[in-house]
N, C-alpha and C positions, 0 to 999 in steps of 0.2 A: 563181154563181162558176164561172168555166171553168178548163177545164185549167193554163194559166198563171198564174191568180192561186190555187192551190190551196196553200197552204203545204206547204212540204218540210221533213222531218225528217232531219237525219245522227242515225243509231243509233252512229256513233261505230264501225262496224267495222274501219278504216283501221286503228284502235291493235292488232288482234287478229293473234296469230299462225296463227290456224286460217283454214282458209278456208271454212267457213261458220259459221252461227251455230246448228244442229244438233249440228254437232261440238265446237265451242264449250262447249254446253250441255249435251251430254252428259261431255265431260271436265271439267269444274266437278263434277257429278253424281258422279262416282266418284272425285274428289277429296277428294271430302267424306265419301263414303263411310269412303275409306280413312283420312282422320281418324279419322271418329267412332270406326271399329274399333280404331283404333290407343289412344284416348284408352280404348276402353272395357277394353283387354286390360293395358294400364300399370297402373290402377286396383284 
């Protein structure tokens, strides 16, 4: 299979406000964080 017939994947980054997907996944990561903390100190 060569280069042109290799299928391509869209990760769908177009939709993202961040401009990578490091950043992305690190603000995800400490969003949940701040969840968790938030759910566990209500509690």
């Amino acid at each position: 299979m060569s280069e042109e017939e290799a299928p391509k994947f869209d990760r769908g980054s177009a939709l993202s406000i961040f401009g990578s997907d490091r950043r992305e996944d690190f603000m995800a990561l400490v969003f949940a964080l701040l969840l968790a903390f938030w759910v566990y100190v209500t509690n």
